[in-house]
N, C-alpha and C positions, 0 to 999 in steps of 0.2 A: 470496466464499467465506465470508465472517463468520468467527465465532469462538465459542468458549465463556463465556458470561454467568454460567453456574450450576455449581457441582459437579456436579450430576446429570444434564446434557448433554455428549452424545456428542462431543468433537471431531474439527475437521474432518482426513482423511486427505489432508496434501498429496502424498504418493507416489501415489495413486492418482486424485485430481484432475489429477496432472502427465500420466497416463496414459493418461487418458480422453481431455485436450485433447491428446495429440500422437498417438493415433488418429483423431481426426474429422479435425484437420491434414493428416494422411496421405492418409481418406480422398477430402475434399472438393477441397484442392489443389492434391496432386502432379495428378492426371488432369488439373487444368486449368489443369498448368505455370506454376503459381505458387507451387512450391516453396521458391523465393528468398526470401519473406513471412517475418521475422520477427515474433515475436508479444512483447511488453512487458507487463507488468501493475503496474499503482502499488503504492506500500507501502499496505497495508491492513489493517483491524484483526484478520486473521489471522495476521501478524508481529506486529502492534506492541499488542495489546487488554490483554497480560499484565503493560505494562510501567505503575506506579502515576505515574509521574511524570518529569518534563521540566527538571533545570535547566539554566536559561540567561542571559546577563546582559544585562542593556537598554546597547544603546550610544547610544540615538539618539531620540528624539521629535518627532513632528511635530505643528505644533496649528492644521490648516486645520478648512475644512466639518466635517471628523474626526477622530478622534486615533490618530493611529500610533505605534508603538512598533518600531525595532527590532533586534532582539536578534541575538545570536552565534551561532543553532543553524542548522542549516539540516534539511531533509527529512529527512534520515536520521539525526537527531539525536534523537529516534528516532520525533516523531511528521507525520502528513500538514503540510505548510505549511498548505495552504487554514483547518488548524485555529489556525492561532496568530492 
């Protein structure tokens, strides 16, 4: 879905993205009695792009091949894991 980068870009309409996907839903499923299908979507940076920053506190380090850190927040704290 993205988000807004610039003052002078349109943001995006999530009441009407909700409405679009629970018409093709409708259309292409129910007929092929797969109505039962729920649909899920990740936190993405159409929730989360407006928020400047993430505190959280390191509980833990690891110092293999890599170094790991890890800290107290989880997903919805408020950004994607895959990012921390």
């Amino acid at each position: 879905m993205g988000c807004r980068y610039r003052p002078d870009q349109i943001p995006n309409d999530i009441s009407v993205i909700g409405e679009k996907t629970h018409k093709i839903y409708d259309e292409k499923l129910f007929p092929e009695e797969m109505g039962n299908i729920s649909i899920y979507t990740e936190m993405g940076r159409f929730m989360l792009a407006t928020y400047d920053a993430l505190i959280t506190k390191v509980n833990h380090e690891k110092h293999i091949y890599k170094e790991y850190i890890g800290v107290d927040s989880r997903a919805e704290n408020p950004m994607r894991l895959a990012i921390y």
